[in-house]
OpenMM code with the backbone's topology and positions (N, CA, C; nanometers):
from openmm import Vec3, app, unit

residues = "UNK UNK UNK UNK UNK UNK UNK UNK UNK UNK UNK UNK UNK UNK UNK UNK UNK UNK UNK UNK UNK UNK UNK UNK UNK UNK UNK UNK UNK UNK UNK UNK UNK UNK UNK UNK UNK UNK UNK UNK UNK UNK UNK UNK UNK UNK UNK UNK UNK UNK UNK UNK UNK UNK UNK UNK UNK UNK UNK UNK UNK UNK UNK UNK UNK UNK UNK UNK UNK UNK UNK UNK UNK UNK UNK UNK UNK UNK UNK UNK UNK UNK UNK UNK UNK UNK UNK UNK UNK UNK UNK UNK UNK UNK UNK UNK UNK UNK UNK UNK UNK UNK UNK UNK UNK UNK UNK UNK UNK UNK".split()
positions = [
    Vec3(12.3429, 11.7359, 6.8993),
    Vec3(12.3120, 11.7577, 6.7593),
    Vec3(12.2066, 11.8671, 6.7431),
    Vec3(12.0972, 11.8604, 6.8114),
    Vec3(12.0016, 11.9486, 6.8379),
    Vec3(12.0573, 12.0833, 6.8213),
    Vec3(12.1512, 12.1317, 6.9438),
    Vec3(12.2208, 12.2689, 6.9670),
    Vec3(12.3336, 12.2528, 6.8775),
    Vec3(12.3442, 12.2269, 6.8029),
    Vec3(12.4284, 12.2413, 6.7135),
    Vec3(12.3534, 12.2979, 6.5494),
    Vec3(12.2364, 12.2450, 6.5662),
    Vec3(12.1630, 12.2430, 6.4570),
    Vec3(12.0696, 12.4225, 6.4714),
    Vec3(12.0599, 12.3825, 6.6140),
    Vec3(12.0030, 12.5458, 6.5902),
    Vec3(12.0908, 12.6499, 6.6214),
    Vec3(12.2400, 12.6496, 6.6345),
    Vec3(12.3356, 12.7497, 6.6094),
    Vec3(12.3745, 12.7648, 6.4963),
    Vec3(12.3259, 12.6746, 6.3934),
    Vec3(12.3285, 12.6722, 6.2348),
    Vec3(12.2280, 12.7817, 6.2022),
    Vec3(12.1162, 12.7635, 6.2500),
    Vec3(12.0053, 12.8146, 6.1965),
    Vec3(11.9630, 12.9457, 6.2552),
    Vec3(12.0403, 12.9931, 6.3691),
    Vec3(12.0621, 13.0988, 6.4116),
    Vec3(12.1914, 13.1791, 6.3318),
    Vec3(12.2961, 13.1518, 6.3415),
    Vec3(12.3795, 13.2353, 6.2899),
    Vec3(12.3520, 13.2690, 6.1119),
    Vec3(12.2581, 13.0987, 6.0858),
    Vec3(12.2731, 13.1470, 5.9447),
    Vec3(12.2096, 13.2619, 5.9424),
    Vec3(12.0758, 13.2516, 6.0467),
    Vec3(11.9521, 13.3871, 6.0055),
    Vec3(12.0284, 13.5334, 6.0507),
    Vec3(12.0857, 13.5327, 6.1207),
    Vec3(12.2086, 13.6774, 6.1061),
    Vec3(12.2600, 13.7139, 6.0828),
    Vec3(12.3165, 13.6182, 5.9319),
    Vec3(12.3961, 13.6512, 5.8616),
    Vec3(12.3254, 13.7230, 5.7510),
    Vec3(12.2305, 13.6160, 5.7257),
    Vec3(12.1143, 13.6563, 5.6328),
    Vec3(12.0512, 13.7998, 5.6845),
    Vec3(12.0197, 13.8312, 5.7556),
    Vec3(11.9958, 13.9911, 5.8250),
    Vec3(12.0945, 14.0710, 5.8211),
    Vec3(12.1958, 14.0456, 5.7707),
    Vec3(12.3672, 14.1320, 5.7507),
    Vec3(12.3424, 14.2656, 5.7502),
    Vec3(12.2844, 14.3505, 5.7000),
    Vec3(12.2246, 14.4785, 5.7036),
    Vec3(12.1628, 14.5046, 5.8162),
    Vec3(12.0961, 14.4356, 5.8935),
    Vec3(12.0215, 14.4564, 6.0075),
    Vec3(12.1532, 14.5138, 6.1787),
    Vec3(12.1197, 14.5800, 6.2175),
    Vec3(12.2072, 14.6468, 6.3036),
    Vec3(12.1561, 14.6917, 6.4337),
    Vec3(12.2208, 14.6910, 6.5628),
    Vec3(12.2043, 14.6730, 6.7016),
    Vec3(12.0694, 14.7942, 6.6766),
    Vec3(12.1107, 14.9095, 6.5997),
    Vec3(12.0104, 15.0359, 6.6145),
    Vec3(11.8683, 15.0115, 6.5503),
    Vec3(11.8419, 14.8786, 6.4692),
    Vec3(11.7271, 14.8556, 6.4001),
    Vec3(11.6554, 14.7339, 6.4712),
    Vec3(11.7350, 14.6927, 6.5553),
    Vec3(11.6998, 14.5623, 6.6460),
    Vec3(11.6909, 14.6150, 6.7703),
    Vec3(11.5922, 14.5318, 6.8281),
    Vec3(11.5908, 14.5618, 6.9939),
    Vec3(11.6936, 14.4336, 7.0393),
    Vec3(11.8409, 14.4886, 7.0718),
    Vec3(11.9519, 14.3549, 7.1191),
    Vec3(11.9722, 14.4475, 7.2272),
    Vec3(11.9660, 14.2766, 7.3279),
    Vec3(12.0291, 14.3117, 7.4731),
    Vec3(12.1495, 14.2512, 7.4707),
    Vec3(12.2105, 14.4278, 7.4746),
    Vec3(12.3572, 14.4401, 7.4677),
    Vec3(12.4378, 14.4518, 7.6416),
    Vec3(12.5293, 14.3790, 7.6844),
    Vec3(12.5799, 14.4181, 7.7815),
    Vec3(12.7079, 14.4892, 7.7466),
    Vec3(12.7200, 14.5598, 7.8510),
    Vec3(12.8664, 14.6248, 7.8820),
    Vec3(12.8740, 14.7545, 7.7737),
    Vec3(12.9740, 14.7894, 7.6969),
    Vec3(13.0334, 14.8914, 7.6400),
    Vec3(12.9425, 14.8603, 7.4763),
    Vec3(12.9872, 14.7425, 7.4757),
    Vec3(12.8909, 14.7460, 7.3354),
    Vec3(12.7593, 14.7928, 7.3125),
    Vec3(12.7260, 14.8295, 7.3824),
    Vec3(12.5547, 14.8914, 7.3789),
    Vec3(12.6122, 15.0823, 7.3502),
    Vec3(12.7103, 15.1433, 7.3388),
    Vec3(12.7378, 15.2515, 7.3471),
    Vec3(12.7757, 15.2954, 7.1945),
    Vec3(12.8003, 15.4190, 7.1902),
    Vec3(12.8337, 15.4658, 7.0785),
    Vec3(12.9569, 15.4222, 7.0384),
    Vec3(13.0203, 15.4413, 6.9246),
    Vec3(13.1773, 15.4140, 6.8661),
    Vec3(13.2122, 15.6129, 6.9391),
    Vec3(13.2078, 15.6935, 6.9251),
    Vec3(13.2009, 15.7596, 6.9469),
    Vec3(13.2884, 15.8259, 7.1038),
    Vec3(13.1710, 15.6881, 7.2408),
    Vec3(13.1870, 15.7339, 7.3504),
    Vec3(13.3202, 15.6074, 7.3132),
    Vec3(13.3495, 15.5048, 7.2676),
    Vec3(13.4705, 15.4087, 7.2959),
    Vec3(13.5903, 15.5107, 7.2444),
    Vec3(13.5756, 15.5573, 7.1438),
    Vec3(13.7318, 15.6320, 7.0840),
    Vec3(13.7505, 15.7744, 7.1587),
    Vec3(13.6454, 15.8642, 7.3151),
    Vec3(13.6477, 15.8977, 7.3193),
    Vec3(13.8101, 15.9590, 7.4342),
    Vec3(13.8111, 15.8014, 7.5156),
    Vec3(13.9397, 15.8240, 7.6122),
    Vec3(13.9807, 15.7006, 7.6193),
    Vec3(14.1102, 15.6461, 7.6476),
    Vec3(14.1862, 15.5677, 7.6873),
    Vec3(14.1641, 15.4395, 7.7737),
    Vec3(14.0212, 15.4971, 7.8724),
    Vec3(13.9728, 15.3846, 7.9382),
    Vec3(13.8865, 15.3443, 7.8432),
    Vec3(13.8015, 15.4285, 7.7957),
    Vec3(13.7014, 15.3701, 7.7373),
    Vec3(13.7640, 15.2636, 7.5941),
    Vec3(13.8661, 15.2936, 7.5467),
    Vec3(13.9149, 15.2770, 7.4313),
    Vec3(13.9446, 15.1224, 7.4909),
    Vec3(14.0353, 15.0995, 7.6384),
    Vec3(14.0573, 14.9731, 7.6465),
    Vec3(13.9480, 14.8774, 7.7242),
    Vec3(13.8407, 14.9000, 7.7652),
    Vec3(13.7310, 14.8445, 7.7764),
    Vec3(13.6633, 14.8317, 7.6853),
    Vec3(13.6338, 14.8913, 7.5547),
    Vec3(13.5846, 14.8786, 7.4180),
    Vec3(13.6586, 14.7198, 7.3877),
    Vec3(13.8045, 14.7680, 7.3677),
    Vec3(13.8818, 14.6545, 7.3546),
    Vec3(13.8710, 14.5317, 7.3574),
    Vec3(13.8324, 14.4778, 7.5386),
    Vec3(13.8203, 14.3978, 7.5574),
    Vec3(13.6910, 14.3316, 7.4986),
    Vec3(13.6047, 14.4003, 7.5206),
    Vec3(13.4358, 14.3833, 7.4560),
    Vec3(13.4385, 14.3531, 7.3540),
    Vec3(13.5025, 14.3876, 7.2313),
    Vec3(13.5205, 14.3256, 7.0999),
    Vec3(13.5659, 14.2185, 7.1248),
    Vec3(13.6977, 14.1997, 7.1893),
    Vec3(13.7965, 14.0561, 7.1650),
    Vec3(13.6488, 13.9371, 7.2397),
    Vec3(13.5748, 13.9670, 7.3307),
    Vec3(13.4764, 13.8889, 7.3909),
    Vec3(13.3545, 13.8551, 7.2615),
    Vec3(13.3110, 14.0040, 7.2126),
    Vec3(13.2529, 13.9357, 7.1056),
    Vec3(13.2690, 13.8815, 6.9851),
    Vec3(13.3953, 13.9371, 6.9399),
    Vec3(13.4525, 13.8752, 6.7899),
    Vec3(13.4782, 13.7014, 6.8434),
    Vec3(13.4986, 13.6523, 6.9743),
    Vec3(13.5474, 13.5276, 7.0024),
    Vec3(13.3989, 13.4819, 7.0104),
    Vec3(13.3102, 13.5451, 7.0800),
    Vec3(13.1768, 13.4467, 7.0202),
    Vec3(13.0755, 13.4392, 6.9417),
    Vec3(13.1278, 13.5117, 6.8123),
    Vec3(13.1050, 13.4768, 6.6439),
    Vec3(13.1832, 13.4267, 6.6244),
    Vec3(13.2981, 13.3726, 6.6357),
    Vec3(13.4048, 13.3022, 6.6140),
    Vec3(13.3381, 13.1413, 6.6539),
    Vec3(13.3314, 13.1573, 6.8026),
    Vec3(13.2346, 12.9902, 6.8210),
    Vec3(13.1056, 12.9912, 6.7724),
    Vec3(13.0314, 13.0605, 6.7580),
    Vec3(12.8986, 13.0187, 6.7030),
    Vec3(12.9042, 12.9738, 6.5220),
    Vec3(13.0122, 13.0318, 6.4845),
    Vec3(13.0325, 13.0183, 6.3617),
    Vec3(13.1035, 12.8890, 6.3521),
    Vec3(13.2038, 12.8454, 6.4379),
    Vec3(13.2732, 12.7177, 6.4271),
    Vec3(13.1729, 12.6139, 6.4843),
    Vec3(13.0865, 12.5963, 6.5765),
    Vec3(12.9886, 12.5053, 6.6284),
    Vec3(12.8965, 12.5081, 6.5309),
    Vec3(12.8773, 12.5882, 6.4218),
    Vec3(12.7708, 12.5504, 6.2898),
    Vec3(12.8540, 12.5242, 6.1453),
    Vec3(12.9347, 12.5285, 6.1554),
    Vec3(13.0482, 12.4370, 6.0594),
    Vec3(13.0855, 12.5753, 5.9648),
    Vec3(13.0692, 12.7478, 5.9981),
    Vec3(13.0451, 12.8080, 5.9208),
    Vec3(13.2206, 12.9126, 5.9074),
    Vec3(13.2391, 12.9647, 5.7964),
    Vec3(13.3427, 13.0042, 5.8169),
    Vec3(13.3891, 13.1265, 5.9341),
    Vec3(13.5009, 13.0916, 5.9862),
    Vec3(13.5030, 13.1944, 6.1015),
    Vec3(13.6201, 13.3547, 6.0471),
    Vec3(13.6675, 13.4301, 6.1215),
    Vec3(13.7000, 13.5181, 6.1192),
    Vec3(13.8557, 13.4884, 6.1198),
    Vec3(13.9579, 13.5190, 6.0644),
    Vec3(14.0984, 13.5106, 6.0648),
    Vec3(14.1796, 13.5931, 6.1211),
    Vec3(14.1056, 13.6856, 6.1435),
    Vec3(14.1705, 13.8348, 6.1747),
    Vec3(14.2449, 13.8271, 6.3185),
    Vec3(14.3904, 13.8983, 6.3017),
    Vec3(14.4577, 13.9059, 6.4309),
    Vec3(14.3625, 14.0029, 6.5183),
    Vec3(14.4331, 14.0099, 6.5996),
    Vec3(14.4029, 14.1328, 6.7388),
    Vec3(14.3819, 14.2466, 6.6469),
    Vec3(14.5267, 14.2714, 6.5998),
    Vec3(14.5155, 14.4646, 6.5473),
    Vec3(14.4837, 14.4247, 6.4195),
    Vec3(14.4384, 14.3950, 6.3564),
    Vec3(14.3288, 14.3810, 6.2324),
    Vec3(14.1522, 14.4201, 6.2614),
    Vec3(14.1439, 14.3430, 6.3654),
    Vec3(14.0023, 14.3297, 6.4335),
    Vec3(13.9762, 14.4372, 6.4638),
    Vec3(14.0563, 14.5004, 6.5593),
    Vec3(14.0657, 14.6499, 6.6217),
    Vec3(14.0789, 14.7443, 6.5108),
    Vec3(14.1389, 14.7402, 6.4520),
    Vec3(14.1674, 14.8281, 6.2971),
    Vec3(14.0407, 14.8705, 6.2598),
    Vec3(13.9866, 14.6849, 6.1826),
    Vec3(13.8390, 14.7187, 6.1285),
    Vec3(13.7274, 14.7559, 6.2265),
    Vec3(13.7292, 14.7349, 6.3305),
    Vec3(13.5925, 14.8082, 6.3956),
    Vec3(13.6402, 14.9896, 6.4040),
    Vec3(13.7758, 15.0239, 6.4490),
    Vec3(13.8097, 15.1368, 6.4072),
    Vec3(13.7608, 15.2373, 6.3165),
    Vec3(13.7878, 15.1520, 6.1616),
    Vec3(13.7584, 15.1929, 6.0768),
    Vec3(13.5697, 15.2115, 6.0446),
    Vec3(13.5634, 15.1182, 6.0927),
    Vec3(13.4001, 15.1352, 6.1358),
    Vec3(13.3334, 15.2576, 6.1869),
    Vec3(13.3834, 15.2649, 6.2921),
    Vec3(13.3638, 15.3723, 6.4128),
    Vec3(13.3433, 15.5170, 6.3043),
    Vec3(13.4678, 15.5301, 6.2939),
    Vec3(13.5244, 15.6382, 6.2154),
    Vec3(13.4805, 15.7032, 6.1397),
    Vec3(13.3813, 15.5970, 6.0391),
    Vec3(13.2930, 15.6055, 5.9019),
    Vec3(13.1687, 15.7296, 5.9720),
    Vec3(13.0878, 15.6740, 6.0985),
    Vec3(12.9726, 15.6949, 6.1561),
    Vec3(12.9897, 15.6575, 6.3041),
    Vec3(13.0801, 15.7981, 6.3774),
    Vec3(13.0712, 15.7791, 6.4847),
    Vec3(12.9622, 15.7238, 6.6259),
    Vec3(12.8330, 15.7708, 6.5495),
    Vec3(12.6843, 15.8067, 6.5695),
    Vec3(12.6628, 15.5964, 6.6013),
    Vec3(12.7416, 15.5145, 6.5555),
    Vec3(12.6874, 15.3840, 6.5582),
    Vec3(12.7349, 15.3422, 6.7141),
    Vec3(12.6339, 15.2539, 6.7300),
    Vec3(12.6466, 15.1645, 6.8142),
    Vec3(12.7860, 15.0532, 6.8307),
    Vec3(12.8575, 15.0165, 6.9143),
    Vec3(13.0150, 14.9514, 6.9198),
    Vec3(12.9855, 14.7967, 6.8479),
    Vec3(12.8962, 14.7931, 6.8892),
    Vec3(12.8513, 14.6192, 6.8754),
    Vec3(12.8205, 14.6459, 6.7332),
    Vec3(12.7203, 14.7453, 6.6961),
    Vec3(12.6967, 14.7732, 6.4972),
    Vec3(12.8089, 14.7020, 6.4323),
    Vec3(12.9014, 14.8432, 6.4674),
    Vec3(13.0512, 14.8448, 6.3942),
    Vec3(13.1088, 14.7267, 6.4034),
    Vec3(13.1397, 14.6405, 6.5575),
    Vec3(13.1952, 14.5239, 6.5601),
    Vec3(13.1070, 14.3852, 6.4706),
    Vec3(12.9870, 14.4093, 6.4569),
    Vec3(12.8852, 14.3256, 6.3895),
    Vec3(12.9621, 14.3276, 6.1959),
    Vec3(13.0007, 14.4479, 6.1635),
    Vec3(13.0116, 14.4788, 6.0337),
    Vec3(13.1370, 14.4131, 6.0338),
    Vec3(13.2180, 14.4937, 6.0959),
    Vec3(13.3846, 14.4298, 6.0560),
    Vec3(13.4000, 14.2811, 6.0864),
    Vec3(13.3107, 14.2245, 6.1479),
    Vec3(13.3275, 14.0619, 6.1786),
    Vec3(13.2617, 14.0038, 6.0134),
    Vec3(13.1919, 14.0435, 5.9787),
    Vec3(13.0799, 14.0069, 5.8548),
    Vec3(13.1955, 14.0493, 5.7455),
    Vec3(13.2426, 14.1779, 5.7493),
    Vec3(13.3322, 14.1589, 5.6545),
    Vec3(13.5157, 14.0998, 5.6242),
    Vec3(13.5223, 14.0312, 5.7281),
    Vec3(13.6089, 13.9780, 5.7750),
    Vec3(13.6422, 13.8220, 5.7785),
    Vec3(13.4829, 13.7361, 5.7738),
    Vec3(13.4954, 13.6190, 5.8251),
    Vec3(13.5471, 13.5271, 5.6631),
    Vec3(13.6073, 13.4148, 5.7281),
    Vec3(13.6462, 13.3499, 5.5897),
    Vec3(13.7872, 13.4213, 5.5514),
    Vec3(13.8393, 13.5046, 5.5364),
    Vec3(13.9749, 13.5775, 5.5465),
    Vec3(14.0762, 13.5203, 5.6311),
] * unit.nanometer
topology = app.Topology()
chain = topology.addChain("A")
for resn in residues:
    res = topology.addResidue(resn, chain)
    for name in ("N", "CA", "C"):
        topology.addAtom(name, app.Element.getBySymbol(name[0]), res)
């Protein structure tokens, strides 16, 4: 109940920070998500290692959001990929995890 209670009170406070972004926060990012949208759309590997890194993190806002009773994300595969895409695209200059942070936020509950 405990860890349940403070994955409430964590996700709520990041949701509540919704504006707040990997580049205004000091987040320890592993893997590809710590990189630009930029270097992910830049080649084919990078594009499918980006890939995977989203599907890893969109799945754990997906549980942190379902372990705090909160609405989760609906979005298929190529929806998900779409919207961080479209992300990217806006402001290449962002961070992968930013973009994937936004399109999950504007996504969840859908």
């Amino acid at each position: 109940m405990l860890m349940r209670n403070s994955l409430f009170v964590l996700l709520s406070l990041v949701m509540a920070a919704g504006a707040a972004s990997a580049e205004e926060a000091s987040v320890d990012l592993a893997g590809i998500g710590g990189r630009t949208c930029a270097y992910w759309l830049s080649s084919r590997d990078h594009r499918q290692e980006g890939t995977v890194w989203i599907y890893g993190f969109w799945s754990g806002l997906n549980y942190v959001a379902a372990s705090s009773q909160q609405d989760q994300s609906k979005a298929s595969d190529a929806t998900m990929i779409a919207a961080v895409e479209a992300a990217c695209k806006g402001k290449p200059s962002r961070i992968l995890a930013t973009a994937a942070w936004s399109a999950y936020i504007d996504s969840s509950g859908k």
